[in-house]
C-alpha positions as CSV (number, residue, x, y, z in Angstrom):
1,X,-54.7,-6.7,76.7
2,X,-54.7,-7.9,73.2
3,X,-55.7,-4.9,70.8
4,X,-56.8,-5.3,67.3
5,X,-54.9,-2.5,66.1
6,X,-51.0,-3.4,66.5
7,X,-48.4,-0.6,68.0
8,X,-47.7,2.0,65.0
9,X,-44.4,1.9,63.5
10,X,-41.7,4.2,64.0
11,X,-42.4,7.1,61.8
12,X,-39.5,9.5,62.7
13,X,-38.5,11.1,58.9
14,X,-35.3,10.1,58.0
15,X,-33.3,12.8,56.0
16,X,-31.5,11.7,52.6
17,X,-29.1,14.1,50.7
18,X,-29.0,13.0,47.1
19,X,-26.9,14.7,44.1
20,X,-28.9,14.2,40.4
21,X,-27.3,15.1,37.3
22,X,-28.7,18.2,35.7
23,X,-31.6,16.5,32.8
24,X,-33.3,14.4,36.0
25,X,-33.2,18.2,38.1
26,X,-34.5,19.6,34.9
27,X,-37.4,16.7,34.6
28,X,-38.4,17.4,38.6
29,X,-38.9,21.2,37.8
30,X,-40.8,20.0,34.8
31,X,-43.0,17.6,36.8
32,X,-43.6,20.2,39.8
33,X,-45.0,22.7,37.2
34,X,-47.1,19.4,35.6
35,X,-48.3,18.9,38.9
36,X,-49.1,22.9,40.0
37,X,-50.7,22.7,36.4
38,X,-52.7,19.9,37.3
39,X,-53.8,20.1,40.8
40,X,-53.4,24.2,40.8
41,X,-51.4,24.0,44.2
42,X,-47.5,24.4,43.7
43,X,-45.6,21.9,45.7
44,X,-41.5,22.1,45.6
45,X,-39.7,19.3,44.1
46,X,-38.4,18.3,47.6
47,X,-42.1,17.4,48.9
48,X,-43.0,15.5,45.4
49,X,-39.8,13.1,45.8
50,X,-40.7,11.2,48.5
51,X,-43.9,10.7,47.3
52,X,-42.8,10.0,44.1
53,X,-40.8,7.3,45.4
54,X,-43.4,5.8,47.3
55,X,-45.6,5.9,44.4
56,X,-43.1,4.0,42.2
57,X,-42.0,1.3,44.9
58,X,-45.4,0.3,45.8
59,X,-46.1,-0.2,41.8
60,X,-43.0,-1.8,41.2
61,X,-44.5,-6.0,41.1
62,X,-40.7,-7.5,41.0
63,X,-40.0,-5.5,44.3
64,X,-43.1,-6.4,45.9
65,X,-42.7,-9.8,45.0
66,X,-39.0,-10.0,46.2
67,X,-39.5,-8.5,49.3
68,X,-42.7,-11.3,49.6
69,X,-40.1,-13.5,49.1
70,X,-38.0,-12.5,51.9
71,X,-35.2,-12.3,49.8
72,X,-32.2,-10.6,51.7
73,X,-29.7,-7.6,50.3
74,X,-26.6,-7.1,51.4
């Protein structure tokens, strides 16, 4: 059977430890309490990353249109 829909992707989380230097820590507090200010719901830093990232890579036109490309990192 042939279904429209294809078979979802793996969507197991995938954990990343990263170390920032103190001013970008300082600018992710800063944005959290922007964003609690904003929205009136307080998030921590460590849920706003990923979608931070997301946001910023899927706005990003070189990287869309290098991975269009195909074009291969080592």
């Amino acid at each position: 059977m042939e279904l429209k829909l294809r078979k979802l992707p793996d969507r197991t989380p995938v954990k990343l430890a990263i170390t920032v230097m103190p001013d970008l820590h300082e600018a992710l507090r800063d944005y959290a309490r922007c964003y609690a200010e904003t929205y009136g719901s307080e998030e921590p830093v460590t849920e706003l990353i990923p979608h931070m990232l997301a946001t910023f890579l899927s706005t990003d036109r070189g990287f869309a249109k290098a991975r269009e490309r195909g074009v291969q990192w080592s």
